[in-house]
C-alpha positions in Angstrom: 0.0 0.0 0.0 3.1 2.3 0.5 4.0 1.7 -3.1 1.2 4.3 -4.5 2.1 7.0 -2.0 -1.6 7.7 -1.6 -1.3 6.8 2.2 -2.0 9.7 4.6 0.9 10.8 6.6 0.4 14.1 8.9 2.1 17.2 7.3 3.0 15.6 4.8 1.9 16.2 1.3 2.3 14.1 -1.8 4.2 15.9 -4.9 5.9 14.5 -8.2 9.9 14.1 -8.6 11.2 16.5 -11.1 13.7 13.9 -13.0 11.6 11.2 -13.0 8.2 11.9 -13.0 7.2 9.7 -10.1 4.3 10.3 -7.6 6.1 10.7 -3.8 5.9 12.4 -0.7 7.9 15.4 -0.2 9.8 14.2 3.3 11.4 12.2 0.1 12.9 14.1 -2.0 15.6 16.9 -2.0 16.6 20.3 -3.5 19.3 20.0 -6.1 21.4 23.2 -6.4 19.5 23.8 -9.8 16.4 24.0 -7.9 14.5 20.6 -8.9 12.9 18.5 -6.6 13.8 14.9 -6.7 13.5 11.9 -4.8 16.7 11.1 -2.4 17.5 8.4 -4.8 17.4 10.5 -7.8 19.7 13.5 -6.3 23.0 14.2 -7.5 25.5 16.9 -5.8 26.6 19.6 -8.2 29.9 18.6 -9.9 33.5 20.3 -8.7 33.1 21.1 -12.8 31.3 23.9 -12.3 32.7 25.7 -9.5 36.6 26.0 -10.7 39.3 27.2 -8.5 40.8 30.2 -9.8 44.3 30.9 -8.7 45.0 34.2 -6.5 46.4 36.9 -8.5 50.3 37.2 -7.7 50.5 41.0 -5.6 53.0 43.1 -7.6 55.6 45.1 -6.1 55.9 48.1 -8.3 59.6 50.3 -7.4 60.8 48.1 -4.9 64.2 49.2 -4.8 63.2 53.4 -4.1 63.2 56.0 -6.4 66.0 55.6 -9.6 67.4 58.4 -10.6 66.9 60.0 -13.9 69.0 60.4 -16.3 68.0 63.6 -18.8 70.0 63.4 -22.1 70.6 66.9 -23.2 72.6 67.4 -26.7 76.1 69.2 -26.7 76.1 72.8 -26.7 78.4 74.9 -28.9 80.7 75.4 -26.0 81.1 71.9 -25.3 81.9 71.2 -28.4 84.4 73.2 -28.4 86.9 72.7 -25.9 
């Protein structure tokens, strides 16, 4: 008599699994992450697939050694040239 889930069970409600199509109570089934409603036999987890593990970005140092000095290239004068 269990087998049609007709029975009456208190707060309990029947409802139909969203993979398979069967007839079952809810205290059955399960949430899947995608939001169906399966029996307990029919539920899968979600797959490590679809959650991947992105590596940290690497921090960058930018002027770790201080301030370099600059160097200005300024073209010979006249003067320079000639001595």
């Amino acid at each position: 008599m269990k087998d049609d889930y007709n029975w009456f069970s208190k707060g309990d409600t029947n409802t139909i699994c969203d993979r398979s199509g069967f007839k079952c109570k809810l205290s059955e089934c399960r949430t899947e992450w995608n939001g169906l409603l399966v029996r307990a036999d029919f539920w899968e987890p979600r797959q490590p697939q679809d959650l991947p593990v992105t590596p940290r970005p690497q921090k960058v140092y930018s002027n770790i050694r201080g301030q370099q000095a600059v160097i200005l290239y300024t073209p010979p004068t006249q003067a320079d040239l000639s001595q």
